[in-house]
C-alpha positions as CSV (number, residue, x, y, z in Angstrom):
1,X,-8.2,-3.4,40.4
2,X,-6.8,-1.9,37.5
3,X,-5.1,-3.3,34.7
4,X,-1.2,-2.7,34.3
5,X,0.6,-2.4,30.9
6,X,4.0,-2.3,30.2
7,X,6.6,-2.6,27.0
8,X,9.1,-5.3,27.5
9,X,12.3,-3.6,26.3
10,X,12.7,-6.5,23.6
11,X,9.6,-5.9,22.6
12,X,9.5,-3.8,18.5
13,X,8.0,-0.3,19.6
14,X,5.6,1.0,17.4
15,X,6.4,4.5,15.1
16,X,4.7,6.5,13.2
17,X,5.9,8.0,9.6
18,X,4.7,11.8,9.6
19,X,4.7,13.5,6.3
20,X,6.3,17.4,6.9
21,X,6.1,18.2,4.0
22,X,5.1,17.1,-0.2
23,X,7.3,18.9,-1.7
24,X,7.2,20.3,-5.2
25,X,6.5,16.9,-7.1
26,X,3.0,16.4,-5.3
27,X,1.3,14.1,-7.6
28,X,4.4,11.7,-7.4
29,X,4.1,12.1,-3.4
30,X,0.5,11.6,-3.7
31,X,0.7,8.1,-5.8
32,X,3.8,6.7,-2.9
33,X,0.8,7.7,-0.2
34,X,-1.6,6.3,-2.4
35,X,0.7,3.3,-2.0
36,X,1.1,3.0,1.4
37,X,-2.4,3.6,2.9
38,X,-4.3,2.1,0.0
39,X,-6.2,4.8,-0.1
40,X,-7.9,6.3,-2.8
41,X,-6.6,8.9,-5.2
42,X,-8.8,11.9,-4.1
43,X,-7.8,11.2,0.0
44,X,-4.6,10.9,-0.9
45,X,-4.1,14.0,-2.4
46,X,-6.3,15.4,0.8
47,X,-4.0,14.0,3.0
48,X,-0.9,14.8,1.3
49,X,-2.1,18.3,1.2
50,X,-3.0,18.8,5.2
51,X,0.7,18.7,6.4
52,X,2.1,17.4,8.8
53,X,-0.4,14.3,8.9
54,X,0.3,11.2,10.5
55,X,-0.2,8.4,7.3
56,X,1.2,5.4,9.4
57,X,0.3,5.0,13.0
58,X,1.9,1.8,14.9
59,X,4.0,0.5,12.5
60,X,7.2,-1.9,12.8
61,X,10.5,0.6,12.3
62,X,11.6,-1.3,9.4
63,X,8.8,-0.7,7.3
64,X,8.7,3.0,8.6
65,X,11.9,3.5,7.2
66,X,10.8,2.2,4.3
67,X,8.2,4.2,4.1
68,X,9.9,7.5,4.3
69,X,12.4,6.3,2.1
70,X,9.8,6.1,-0.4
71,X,8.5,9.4,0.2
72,X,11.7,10.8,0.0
73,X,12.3,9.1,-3.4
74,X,9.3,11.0,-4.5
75,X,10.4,14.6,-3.3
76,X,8.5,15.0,0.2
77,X,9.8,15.7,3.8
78,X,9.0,12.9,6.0
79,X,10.3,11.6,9.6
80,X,9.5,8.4,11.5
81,X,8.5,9.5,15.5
82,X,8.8,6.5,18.0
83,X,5.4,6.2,19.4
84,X,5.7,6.7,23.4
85,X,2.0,5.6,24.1
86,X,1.4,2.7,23.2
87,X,-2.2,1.6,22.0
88,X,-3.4,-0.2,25.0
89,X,-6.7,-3.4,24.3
90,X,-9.9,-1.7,25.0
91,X,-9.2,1.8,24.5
């Protein structure tokens, strides 16, 4: 028998913050990604550089927002994308 999931509609669903682009201030866009993955410098700079790149997966949409209100505040491009799929235990 196979295992059903389902969102209830109450339930927080998950997004992602997408960096589109870092703008012309990179190093100050690199330090807020630095920020937000804990990363190190080097991969944040890679990571800021490969655009668009995924830097939060499965997050709460408040601190999504957050997060690309920081970016923003540094000069990038960034969205927040509602994840349809969620991650689903034992995949």
């Amino acid at each position: 028998m196979a295992d059903t999931y389902f969102w209830l509609l109450c339930d927080d669903m998950p997004h992602d913050v997408v960096l589109t682009d870092p703008g012309v201030r990179v190093m100050d866009v690199v330090q807020v990604v630095r920020r937000l993955t804990g990363l190190s410098l080097w991969r944040s700079k890679v990571l800021a550089s490969r655009v668009p790149t995924v830097l939060l997966a499965g997050v709460p949409e408040e601190d999504a927002a957050a997060a690309v209100s920081a970016l923003h505040g540094a000069g990038a491009r960034a969205e927040t994308r509602e994840r349809l799929e969620p991650e689903l235990p034992g995949q």
